[in-house]
N, C-alpha and C positions, 0 to 999 in steps of 0.2 A: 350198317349192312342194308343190303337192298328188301325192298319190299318182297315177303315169296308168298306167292303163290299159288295153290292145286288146281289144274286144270279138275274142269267139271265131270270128268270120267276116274281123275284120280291118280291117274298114270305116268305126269308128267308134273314137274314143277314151272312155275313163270318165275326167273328172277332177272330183274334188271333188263325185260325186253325179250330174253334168253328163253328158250322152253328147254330143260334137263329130264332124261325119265328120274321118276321118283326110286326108292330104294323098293325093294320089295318088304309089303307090310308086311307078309308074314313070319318073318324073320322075328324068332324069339329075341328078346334084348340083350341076353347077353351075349348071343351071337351076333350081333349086329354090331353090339360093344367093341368087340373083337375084331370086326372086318374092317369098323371106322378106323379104330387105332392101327391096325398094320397098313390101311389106306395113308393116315396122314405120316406113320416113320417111312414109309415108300414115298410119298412126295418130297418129304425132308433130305431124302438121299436123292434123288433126283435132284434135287437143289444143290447140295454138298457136291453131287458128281460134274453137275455142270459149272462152278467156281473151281472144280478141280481141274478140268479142261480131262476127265478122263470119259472118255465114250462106253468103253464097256461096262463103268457102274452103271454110268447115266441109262444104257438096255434093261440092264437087271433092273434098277431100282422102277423102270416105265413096266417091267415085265410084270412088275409085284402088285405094281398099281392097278394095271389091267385083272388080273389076277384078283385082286381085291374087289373093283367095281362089278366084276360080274359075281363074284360072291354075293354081293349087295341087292343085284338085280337091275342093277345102273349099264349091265354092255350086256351082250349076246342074245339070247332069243327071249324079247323081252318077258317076262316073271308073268303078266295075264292071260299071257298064251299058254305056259307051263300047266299041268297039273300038279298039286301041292306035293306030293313023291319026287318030279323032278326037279321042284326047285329045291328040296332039303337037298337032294341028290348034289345040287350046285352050290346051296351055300358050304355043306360040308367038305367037298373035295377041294374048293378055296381052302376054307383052314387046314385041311393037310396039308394042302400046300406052301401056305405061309408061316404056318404054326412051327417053332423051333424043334 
């Protein structure tokens, strides 16, 4: 695996060249637990969907994905902008939303 990482503010990871934003620390662990695994079963079908040659899983399962990363604090307005209320606010409406 490549070399990672933390930018000097904390916000962003370096890997392989690449700068990523980081997950949001505040994210209790087993939430976080939670949002990595329905992250990597939504990449897994996004895989399965594109060997399938079907597009509409391939939306859903990139929807879940999306769905997941901003749980995480990895897409939308990033997490050190947030006050610590909205980002539970976000990581919890993720797991409604992915949670069975």
């Amino acid at each position: 695996m490549a070399d990672v990482q933390r930018s000097d503010d904390g916000h962003h990871l370096l890997i392989g060249g690449r700068r990523w934003r980081a997950s949001d620390p505040e994210l209790p662990e087993d939430v976080r637990r939670r949002l990595v695994d329905h992250l990597m079963d939504a990449r897994r079908a996004v895989a399965a969907a594109r060997r399938a040659d079907d597009r509409e899983a391939e939306r859903r399962a990139r929807a879940r994905v999306h769905t997941a990363k901003t749980g995480l604090g990895e897409r939308g307005t990033p997490w050190w902008e947030q006050p610590l209320p909205d980002r539970r606010t976000r990581w919890e409406e993720a797991l409604r939303a992915l949670d069975p």
